[in-house]
C-alpha positions as CSV (number, residue, x, y, z in Angstrom):
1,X,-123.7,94.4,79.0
2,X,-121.0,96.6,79.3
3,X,-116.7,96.2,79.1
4,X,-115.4,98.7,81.3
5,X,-110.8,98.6,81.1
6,X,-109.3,99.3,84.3
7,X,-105.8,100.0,85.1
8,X,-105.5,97.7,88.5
9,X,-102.3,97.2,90.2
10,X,-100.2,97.9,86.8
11,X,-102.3,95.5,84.7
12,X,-105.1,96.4,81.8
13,X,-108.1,94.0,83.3
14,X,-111.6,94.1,81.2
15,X,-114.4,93.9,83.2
16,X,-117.7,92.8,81.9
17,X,-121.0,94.7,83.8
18,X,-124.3,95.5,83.5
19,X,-123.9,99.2,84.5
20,X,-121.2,101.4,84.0
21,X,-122.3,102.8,87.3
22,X,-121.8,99.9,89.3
23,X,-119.4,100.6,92.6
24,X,-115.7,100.1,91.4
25,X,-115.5,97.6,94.6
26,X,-117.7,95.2,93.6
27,X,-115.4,95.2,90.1
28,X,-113.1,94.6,92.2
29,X,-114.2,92.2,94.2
30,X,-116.7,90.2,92.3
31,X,-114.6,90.9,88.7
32,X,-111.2,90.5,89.5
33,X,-110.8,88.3,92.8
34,X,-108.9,90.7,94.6
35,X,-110.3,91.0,98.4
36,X,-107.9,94.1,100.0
37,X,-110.8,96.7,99.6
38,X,-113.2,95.6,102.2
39,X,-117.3,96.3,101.6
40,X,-117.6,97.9,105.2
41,X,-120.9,101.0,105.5
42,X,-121.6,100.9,101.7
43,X,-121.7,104.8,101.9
44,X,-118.0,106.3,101.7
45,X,-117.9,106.4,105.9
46,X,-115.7,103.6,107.1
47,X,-113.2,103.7,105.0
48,X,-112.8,99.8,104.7
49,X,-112.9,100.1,100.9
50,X,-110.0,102.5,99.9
51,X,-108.1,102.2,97.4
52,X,-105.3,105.0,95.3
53,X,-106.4,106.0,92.3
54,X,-104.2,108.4,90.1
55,X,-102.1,108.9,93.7
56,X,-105.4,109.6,95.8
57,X,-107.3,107.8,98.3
58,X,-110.4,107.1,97.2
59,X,-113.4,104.8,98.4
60,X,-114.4,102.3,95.7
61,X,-117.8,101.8,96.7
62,X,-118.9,105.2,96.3
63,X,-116.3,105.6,92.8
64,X,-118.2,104.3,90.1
65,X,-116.1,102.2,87.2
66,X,-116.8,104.5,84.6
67,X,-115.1,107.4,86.6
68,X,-112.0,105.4,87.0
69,X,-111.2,104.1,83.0
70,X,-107.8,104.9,82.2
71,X,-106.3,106.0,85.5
72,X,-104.4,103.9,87.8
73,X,-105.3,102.1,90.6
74,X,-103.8,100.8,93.6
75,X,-105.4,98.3,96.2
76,X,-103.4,96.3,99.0
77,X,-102.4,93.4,96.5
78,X,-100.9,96.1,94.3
79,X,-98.3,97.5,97.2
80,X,-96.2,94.2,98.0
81,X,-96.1,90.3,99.0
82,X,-95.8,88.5,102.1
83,X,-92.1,88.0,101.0
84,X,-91.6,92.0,99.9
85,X,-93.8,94.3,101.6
86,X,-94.3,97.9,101.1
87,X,-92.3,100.1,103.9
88,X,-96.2,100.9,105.4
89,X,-97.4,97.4,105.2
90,X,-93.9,96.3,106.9
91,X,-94.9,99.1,109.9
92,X,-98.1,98.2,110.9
93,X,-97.1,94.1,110.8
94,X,-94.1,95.4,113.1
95,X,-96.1,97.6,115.1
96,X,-99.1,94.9,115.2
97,X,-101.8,97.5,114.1
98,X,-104.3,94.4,112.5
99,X,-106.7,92.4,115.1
100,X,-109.1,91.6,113.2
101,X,-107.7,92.8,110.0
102,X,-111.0,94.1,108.2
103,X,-110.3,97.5,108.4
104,X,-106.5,97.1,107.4
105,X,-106.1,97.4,104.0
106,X,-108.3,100.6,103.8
107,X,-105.7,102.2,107.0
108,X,-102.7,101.0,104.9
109,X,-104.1,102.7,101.6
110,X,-105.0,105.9,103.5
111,X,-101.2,106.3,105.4
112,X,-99.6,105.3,101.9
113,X,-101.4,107.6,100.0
114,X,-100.4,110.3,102.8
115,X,-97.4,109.6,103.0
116,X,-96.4,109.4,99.5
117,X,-97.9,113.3,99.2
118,X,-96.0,114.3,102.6
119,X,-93.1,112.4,103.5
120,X,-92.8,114.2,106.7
121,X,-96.3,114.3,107.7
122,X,-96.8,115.0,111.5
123,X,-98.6,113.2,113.5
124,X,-102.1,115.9,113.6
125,X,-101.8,115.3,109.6
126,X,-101.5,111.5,109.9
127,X,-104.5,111.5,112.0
128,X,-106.5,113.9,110.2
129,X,-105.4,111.3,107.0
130,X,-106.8,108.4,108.4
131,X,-109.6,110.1,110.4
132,X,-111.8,108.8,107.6
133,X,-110.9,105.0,108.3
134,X,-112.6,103.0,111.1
135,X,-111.4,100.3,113.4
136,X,-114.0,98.6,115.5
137,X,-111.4,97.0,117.2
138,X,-109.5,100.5,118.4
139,X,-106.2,99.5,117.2
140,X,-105.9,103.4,116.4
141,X,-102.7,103.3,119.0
142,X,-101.1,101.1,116.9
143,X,-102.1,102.0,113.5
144,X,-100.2,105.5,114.4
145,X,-97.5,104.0,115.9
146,X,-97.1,102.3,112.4
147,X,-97.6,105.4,110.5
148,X,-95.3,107.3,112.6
149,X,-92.5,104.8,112.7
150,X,-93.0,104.3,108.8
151,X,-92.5,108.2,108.8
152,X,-89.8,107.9,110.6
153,X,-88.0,105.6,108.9
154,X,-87.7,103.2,111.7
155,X,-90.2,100.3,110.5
156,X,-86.9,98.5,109.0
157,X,-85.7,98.4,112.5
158,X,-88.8,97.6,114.1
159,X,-89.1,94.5,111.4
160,X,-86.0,93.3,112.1
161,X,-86.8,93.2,115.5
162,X,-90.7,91.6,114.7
163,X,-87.9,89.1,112.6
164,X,-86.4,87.6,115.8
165,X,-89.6,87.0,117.3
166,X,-90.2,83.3,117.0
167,X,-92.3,82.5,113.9
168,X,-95.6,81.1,115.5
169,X,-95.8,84.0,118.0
170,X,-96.6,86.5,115.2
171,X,-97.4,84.4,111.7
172,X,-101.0,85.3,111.7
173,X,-100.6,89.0,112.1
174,X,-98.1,89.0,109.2
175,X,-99.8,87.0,107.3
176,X,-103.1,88.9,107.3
177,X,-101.1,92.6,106.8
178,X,-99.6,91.3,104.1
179,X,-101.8,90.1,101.2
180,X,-104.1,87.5,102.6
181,X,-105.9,89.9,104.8
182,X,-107.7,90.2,102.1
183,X,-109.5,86.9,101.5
184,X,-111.8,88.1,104.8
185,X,-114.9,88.3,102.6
């Protein structure tokens, strides 16, 4: 048995595992309870499972957690709360770019990543960014429309607008954007 330290969401957490190689989402996952990264294709493709590490968009299940000791890393429960989201989580709830919601957290990680590099990314670099991300869904209208307006600077507005939309109407697609989005297992 091995103890592998990561650096998760600001917090030293010890995981205990058999092999140093083992996929950094199942630490994760299995380890540490946190359910953003998604297990999607298993084989880098879908892009279900990014997370930031060291500022890059990575996909945990083909990052092994002895490759990642000592640098930070970022999932979906590391950028905000359902009370204080992160200016891209707050786009795509205000654009409505979840249906399902499987494939979110890996979108979000991709455009935050991106847009923390390239503040003024256009929109042939935004798609190129999250060309590596899947949606079986084909929310990809709306998942731009976030990433643009978050660009933009206009997802405050939109929000404030998704804000005087009665509460029932559009609970569940805040609610699964936000944090618990990932508790699909």
């Amino acid at each position: 048995m091995a103890t592998v330290t990561l650096s998760v969401n600001g917090r030293e957490q010890t995981v205990d595992t058999d092999d140093p190689q083992t996929p950094l989402l199942y630490a994760l996952r299995d380890n540490l309870a946190l359910h953003g990264p998604k297990f999607g294709c298993g084989l880098g493709q879908c892009g279900a499972c990014t997370v930031i590490v060291d500022g890059n968009a990575v996909r945990s299940c083909q990052t092994m957690v002895s490759q990642v000791q000592g640098r930070a890393i970022t999932t979906l429960e590391g950028l905000g709360t359902p009370e204080k989201m992160h200016p891209v989580q707050a786009a795509f709830v205000a654009e409505q770019a979840a249906q399902c919601g499987y494939c979110v957290s890996g979108m979000i990680m991709s455009a935050k990543e991106l847009l923390d590099r390239n503040p003024k990314a256009t929109e042939a670099q935004v798609k190129e960014a999250l060309s590596g991300n899947l949606c079986r869904c084909a929310t990809y209208p709306e998942v731009m429309d976030a990433v643009v307006a978050k660009n933009a600077a206009e997802a405050n507005a939109l929000w404030a607008f998704r804000e005087s939309v009665p509460e029932a109407q559009f609970s569940n697609v805040k609610h699964d954007v936000a944090v618990t989005v990932s508790k699909v297992p």
